[in-house]
N, C-alpha and C positions, 0 to 999 in steps of 0.2 A: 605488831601494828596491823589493822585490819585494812587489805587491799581495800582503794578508795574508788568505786566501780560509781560511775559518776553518772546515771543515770537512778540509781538507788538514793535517794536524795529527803528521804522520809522515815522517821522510827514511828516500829509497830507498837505502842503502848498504849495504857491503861487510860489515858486520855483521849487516843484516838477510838480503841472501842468504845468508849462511854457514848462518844457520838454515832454511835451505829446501832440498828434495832435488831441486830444478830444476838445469838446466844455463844457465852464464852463460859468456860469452867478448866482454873487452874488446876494442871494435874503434876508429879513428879520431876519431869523436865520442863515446863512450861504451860503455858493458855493455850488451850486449844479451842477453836471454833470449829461449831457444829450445828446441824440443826436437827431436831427431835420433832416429828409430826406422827401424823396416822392416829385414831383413839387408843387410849390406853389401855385397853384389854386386846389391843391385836398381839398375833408371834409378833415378835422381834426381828428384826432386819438391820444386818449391819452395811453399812455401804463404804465399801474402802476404793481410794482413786488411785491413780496412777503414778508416772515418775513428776511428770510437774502441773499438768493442769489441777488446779483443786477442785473439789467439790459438786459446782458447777457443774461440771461434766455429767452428776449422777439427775441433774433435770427432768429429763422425762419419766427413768425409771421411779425417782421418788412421788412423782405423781402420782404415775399411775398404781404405785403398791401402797401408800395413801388412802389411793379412791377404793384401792380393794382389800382394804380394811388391817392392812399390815401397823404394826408401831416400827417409824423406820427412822433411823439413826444413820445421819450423813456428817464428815468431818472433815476437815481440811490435815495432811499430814504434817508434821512440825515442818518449817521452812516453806510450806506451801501455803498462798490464800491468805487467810488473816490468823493462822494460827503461831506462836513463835519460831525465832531463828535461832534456838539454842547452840551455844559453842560447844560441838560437842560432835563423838561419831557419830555421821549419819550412816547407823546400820541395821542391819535385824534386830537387832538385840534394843534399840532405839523404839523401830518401829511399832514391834512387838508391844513393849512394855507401855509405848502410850495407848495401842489399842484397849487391852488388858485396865489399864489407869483408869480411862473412860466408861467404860462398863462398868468397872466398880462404882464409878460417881455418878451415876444414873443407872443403880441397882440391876444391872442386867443379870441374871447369875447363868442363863443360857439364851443362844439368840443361831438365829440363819444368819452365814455370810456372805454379800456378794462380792468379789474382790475383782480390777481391771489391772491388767497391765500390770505394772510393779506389785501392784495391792491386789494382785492373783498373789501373788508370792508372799505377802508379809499376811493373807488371808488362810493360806496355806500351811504358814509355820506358825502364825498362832493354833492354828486348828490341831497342828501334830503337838505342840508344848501345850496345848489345854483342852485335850479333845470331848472334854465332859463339861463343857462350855458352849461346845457348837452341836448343833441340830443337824444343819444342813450346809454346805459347801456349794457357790454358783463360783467360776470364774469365767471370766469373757478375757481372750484375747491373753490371759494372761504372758508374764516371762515364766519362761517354765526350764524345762533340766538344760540346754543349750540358752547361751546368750542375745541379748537382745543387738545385732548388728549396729555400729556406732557411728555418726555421719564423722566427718574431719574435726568439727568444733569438738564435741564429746572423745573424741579418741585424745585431744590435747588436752583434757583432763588428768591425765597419767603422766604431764608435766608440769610439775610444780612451780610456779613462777610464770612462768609460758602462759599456761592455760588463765591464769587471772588476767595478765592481759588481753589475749586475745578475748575473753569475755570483757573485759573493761569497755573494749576500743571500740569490739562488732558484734557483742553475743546477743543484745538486746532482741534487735530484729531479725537475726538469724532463729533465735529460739524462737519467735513469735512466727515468723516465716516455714519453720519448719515443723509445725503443727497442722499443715496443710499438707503431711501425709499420712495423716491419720485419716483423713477423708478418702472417699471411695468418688463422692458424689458433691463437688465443692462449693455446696448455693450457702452452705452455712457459716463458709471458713470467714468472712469476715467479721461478723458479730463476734464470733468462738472468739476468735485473735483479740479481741478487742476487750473482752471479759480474762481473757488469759493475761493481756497486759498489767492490768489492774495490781495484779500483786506485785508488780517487780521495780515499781519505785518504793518497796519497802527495804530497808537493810537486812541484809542476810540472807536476801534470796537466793542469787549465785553461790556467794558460800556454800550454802547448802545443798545447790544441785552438783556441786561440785565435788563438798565429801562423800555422797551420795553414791555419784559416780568410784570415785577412787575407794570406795567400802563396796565392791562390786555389789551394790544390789538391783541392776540389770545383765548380772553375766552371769547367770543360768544358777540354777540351784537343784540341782538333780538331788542331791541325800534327802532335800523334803519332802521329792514327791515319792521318793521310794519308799518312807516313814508313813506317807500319808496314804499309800495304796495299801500300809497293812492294816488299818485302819477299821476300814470296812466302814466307812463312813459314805450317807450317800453324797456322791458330786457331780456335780451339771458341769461341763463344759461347753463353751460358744464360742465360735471361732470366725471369725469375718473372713471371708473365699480372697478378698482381696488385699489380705492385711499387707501393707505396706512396710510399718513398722516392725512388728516381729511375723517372720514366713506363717503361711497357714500349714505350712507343715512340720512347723514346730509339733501341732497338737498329738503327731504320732506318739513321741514320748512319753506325752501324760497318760495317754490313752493306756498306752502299753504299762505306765508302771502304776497303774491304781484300775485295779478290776471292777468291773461291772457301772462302771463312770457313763454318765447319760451325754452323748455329743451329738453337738446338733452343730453343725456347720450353716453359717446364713451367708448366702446368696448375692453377690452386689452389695459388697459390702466392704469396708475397708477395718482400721483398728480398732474402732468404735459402734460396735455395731447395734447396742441397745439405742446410739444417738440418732446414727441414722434409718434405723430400721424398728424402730418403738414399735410398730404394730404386729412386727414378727416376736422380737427378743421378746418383749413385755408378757403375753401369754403363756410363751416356755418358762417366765420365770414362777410367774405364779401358779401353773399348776406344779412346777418342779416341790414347790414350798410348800403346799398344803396336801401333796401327798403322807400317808402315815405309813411308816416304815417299823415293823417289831423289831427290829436292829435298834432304833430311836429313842432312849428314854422320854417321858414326857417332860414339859418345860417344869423347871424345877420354880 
């Protein structure tokens, strides 16, 4: 019987998108929401979010790679936003294969990826399980070979029964509240919160962040980047000076296990740094993208 988390008080279905002017397309495990912009003859841009804010988050960046002629591809991860809460592991192997799902269903057959935070990592290990599929590799901030340090609510994930309550009782606005460390520079934190709420009177959400949690995919993945530095694929890394969330000196690791990786550390900045820093991140990313690399096939 599904913990009854009493602020979740709304199912995500097929009646409730109809009434939205989003775009949805059922894949494998479930409907995912997404949205597709930019003209149809740009490179491809995948845009993967993080552990629980959705999509949203990739705001600015979709703009501005949009206005500079990108075809860019944003999506909500299963459990996240308006996409499904399928019963089922929330793991790599999850993540992965709705990536993978979605590109089939909107013919992508090669594309650039930008991944944040958790979606550094699941941007990562698709790229190592299909690397004839990606062009180019951006990650910002991501979780990388060490874990992503866990506040008390998230460490009570790794007790079963426990952790559904204390989410039931107090996780609503703890999670909403502690998205205001992703910030460096906090003018923005209340609208963010307030766009982040939105998904969590759906069912399933906690669930989800919860097997999520307990399928460690915030505690470090070091075998992918070691797969992924031999690769010889080019990758951009971004690293906010002040990340709060995961240390800025995580980036050592990546640095170290994937050769000739382009890192660009910004400046005043917390986890988020394409959000709060759009006029720096935004440029690194597009010329990152339109350079041409003989290592590169072209787009198939």
């Amino acid at each position: 019987m599904p913990f009854p988390y009493r602020d979740e008080t709304k199912e995500l279905n097929d009646a409730v998108r109809a009434s939205l002017p989003d775009a949805f397309v059922r894949l494998a495990d479930g409907v995912t929401h997404y949205e597709l912009g930019g003209p149809e003859s740009g490179q491809p841009v995948v845009l993967v979010h993080g552990f629980s804010v959705p999509y949203f988050i990739w705001d600015p960046t979709f703009a501005a790679l949009t206005s500079a002629g990108f075809r860019v591809l944003r999506y909500d991860l299963y459990g996240r936003g308006l996409s499904d809460r399928p019963r089922t592991s929330y793991d790599m192997d999850l993540f992965v294969r709705q990536l993978h799902d979605l590109l089939d269903a909107h013919h992508l057959q090669q594309v650039n990826i930008i991944g944040l935070s958790m979606g550094g990592a699941i941007a990562s290990a698709f790229t190592v399980r299909f690397p004839e599929r990606v062009r180019r590799l951006a990650l910002i901030d991501p979780v990388g070979k060490q874990g992503m340090p866990l506040s008390w609510l998230y460490k009570a994930a790794f007790l079963p029964g426990i952790s559904e309550l204390i989410l039931g009782l107090a996780g609503t606005e703890k999670m909403v509240k502690g998205i205001a460390s992703d910030f460096f520079v906090p003018e923005h934190i209340t609208i963010f919160q307030d766009k982040y709420r939105a998904q969590m009177q759906y069912r399933g959400f906690k669930r989800a962040i919860l097997s999520t949690l307990r399928n460690k995919m915030v505690g470090g993945h070091a075998n992918i980047y070691d797969q992924l530095g031999k690769l010889s694929k080019p990758v951009l890394l971004l690293w906010g000076r002040n990340d709060g969330t995961l240390p800025f000196d995580h980036s050592q690791d990546i640095i170290a296990a994937v050769p000739g990786i382009e890192f660009h550390p910004i400046e005043n900045s917390g986890h988020i740094p394409h959000f709060e820093k759009p006029e720096i991140v935004n440029p690194i990313l597009i010329n990152f993208l339109i350079k041409n690399d003989a290592k590169t096939p072209a787009f198939l």
